[in-house]
LUMZA-923342 format. One record per residue: x negated, y negated, z negated of N, C-alpha, C in turn; residue in one letter. Coordinates in steps of 0.2 Angstrom, whole numbers, plus 5000, padded with zeros to 4 digits. Example, Ala and Ser with C-alpha at 12.3 -4.5 7.8 and 13.67 -1.06 7.14 Angstrom:
residues 2
493450284961493850224961493450164961a 493650114965493250054964493650004961s 
This chain:
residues 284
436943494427436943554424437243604429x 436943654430437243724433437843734432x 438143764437438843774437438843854433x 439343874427439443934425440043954426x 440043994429440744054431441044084427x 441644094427441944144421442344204426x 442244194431442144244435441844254440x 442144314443441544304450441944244456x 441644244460441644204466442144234472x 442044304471442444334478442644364474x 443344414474443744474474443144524473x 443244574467442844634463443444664458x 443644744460443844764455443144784452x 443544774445443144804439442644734437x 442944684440442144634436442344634431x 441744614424441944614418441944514417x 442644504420442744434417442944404409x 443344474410443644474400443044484396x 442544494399441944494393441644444391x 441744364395441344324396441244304388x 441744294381441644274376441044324371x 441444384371441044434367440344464371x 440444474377439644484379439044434376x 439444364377438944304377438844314370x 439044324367439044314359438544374354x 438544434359438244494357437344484360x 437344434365436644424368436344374364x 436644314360436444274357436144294350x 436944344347436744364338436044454340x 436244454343435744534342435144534348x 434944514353434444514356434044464360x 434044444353433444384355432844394357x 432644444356431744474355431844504363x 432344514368432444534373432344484377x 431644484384431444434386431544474396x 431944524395432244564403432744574401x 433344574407433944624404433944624414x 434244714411433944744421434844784421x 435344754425436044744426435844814433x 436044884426435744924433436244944436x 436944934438437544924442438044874441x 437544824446437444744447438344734448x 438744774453439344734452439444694457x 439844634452439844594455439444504454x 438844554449438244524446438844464440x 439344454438439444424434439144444428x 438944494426438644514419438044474419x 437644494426437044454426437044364426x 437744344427437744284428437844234422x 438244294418438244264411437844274406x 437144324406436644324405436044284405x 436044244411435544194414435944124410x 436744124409436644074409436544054398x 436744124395436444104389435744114386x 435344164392434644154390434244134397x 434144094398433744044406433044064404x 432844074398432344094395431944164399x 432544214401432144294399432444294408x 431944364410431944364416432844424417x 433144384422433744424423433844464430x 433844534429433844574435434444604437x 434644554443435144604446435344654449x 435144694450435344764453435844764460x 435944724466436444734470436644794472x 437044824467437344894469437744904475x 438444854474438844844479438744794487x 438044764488437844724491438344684490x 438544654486438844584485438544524486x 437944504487437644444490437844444497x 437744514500438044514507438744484509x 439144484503439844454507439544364502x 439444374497439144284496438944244502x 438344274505438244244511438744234517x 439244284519439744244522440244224520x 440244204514440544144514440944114520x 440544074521440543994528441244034532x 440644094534441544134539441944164536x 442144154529442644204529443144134526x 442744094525443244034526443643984532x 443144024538443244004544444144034543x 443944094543444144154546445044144541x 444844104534445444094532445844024533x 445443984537445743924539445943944547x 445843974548446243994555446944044554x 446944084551447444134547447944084544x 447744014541448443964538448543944543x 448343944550448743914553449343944557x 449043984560449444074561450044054558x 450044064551450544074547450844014543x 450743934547451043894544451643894543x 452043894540452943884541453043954539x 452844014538452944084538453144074531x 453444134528453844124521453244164517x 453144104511452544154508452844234505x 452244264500452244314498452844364503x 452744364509453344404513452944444516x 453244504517452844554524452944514529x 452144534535452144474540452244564546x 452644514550453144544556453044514561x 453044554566452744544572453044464574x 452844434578452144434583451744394579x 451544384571451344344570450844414567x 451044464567450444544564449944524569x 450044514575449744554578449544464581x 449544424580449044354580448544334574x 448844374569448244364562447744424564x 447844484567447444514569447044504573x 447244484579446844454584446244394581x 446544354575446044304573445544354568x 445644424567445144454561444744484564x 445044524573444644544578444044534582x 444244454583443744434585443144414583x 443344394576442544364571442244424570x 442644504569442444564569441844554574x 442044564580441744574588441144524584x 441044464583440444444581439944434574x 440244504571439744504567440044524561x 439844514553439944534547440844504544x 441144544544441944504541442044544534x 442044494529441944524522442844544520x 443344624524443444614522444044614515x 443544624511443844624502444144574501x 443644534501444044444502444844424507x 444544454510445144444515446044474513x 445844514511446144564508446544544502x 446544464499446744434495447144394498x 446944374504447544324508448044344512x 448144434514448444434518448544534517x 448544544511448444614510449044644504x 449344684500449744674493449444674489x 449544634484449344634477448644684476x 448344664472447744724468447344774476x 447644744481447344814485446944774490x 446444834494445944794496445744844502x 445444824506445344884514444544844515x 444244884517443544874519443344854527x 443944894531443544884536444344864543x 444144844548444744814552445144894554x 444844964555445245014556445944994549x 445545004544446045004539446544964538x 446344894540446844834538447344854547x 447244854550447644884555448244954554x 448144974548448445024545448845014541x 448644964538449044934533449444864532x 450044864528450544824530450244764525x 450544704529450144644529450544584526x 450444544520450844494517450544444518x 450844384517450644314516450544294509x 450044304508449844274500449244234503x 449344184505448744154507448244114501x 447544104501447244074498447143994501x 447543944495447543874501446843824496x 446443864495445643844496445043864497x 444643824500444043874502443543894496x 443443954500442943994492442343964491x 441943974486441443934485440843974479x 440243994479439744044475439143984474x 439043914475438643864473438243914468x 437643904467437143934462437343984458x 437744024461438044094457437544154455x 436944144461436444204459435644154458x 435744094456435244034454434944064448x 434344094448433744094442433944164442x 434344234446434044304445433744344449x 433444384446433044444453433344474455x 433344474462433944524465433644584470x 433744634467433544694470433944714471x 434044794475434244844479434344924478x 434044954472433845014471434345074468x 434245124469434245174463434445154459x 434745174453434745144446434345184443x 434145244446433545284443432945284442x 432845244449432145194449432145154448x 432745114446432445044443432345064436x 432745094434432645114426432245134424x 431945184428431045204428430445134428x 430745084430430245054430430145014426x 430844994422430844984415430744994407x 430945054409431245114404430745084397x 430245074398429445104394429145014393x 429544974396429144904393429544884388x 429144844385429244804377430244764380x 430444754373430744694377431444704381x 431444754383432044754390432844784386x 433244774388433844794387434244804392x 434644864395435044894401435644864400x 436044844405436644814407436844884410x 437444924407437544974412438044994410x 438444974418439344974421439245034426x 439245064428439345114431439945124432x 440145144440440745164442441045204438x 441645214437442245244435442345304437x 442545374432442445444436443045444442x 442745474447443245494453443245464456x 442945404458442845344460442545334466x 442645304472442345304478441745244474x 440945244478440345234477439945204481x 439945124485439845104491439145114493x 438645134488438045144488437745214490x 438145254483438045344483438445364487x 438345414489438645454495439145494491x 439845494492440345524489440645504483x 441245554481441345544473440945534469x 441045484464440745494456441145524452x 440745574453441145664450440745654439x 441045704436440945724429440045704429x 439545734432438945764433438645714433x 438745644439438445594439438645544435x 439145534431439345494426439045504417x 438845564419438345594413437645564413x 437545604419436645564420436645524419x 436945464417436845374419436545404408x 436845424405436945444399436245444398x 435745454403435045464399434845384400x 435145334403434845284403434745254392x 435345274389435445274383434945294377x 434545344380434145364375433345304373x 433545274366432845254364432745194370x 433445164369433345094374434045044371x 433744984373434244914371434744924376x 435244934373436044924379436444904379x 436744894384437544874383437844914389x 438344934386438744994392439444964390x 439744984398440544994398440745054402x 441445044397441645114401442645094399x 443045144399443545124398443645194394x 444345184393444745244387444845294389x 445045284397445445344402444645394403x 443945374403443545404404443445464399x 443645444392443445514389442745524387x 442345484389441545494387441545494381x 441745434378441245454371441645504367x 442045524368442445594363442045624366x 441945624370441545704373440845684371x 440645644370439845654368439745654360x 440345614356440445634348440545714349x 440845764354440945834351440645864354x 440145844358439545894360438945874355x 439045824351438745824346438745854338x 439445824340439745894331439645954333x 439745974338439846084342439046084342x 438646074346438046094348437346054346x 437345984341436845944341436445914346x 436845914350436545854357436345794356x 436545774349436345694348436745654352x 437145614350437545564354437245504355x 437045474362436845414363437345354361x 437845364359438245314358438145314348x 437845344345437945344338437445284335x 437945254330437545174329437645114333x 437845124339438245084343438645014340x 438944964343439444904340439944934347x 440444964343441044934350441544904347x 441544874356442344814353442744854361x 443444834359443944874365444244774364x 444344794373444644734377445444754380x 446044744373446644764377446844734383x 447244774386447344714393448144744395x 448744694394449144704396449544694404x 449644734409449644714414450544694417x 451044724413451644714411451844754403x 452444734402452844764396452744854397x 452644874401452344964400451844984401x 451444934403450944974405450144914404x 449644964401449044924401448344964400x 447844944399447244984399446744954391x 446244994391445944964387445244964389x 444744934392444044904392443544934385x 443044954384442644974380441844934381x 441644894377441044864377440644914372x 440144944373439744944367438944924368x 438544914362437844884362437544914356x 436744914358436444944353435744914354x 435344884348434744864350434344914344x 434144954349433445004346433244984340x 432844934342432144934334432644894328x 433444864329433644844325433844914319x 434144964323434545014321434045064318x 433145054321432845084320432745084310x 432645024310432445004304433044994299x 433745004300434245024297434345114296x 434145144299434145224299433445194294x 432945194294432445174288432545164283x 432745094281433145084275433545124272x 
């Protein structure tokens, strides 16, 4: 049997792992008659990945927004690269800030796999970075103050992207290419407002977090967003003020509380709606 993930395989803010019970369960009971589902901000493709694994049946499109298969693939070196860094640091006192001369020997082992090629690093950024934070590129991690949280196994993505189509596009054009067939249902996680965007050029300001909102009309969905965002208040009152019509009205939402300590926490928002279902309930 296939291996199934309950998360992703590398380091991803924002993947939806707490979805894995209630998403699987919403694909099962409401879109059956659903033989595409097109993940049009692919992630960390775990949405894709728990889609394939409870319909193997219907074709699953991943969308690689993030180029996440790119750091899938090095893998191999970034396992190198972390079996070198525990050596560095054997005897070092864990979860401690790392102080010279051993800064500037973990560096040296980041520098040189730089000098040859792709260093994935996010990942990395788990073994030797603080808590929750992440640097993209060696200027950065060179900037930033560096801990011993080592990871004492190597990573592993075995048939993570096994039985999906994996494209690359626009979410505009992919969506266009879907929008209009029998059958499909949209996977759509879109960046978080004010959000750096590794694909789009700049913030994700008010304006382009809207547009995503046309993907909604008169289509099978499933969207996330969170509380802090403010969207669906604001599309309920642009629809009581001015008759805009609310893409979200008839919707199923479920909220995923997440406590991170005793003060503070977030709330996650799932919602789904399948067209022809709701079609023939506005009928009745």
């Amino acid at each position: 049997m296939p291996k199934t993930y309950t998360q992703a395989p590398l380091p991803f803010m924002g993947q939806k792992r707490r979805w894995n019970t209630e998403f699987k369960t919403a694909i099962r009971q409401r879109f059956g008659d659903c033989h595409t589902f097109v993940d049009l901000f692919g992630g960390s493709g775990l949405l894709s990945h728990f889609t394939h694994a409870v319909r193997p049946d219907a074709q699953v499109i991943f969308n690689d927004y993030d180029d996440y298969s790119k750091r899938l693939r090095a893998i191999p070196v970034t396992n190198q690269i972390l079996a070198e860094l525990r050596q560095v640091l054997d005897g070092y006192p864990k979860l401690k800030r790392i102080d010279e001369p051993y800064r500037s020997r973990v560096l040296e082992v980041i520098e040189r796999h730089d000098r040859q090629g792709f260093v994935d690093y996010i990942t990395l950024s788990a073994s030797i970075v603080f808590s929750a934070r992440y640097v993209t590129s060696l200027d950065e991690l060179r900037k930033d103050t560096l801990y011993n949280t080592p990871r004492h196994s190597d990573y592993d993505a075995a048939g993570y992207l096994d039985g999906l189509t994996v494209v690359r596009k626009d979410y505009r054009r992919l969506f266009a290419e879907y929008k209009d067939r029998p059958g499909v249902c949209f996977l759509i996680d879109p960046p978080y407002l004010s959000t750096q965007a590794t694909t789009y050029t700049g913030y994700w300001k008010l304006r382009d977090y809207l547009d995503v909102l046309h993907t909604l009309h008169d289509t099978n969905y499933f969207y996330f967003t969170s509380e802090k965002s403010s969207i669906l208040e604001l599309c309920e009152w642009l629809d009581a003020e001015y008759q805009t019509g609310n893409p979200f009205k008839g919707a199923t939402r479920i909220d995923n509380a997440t406590h991170l300590n005793y003060a503070a926490g977030f709330v996650d928002i799932m919602l789904y709606k399948h067209q022809d279902q709701q079609e023939r309930r506005d009928a009745a």
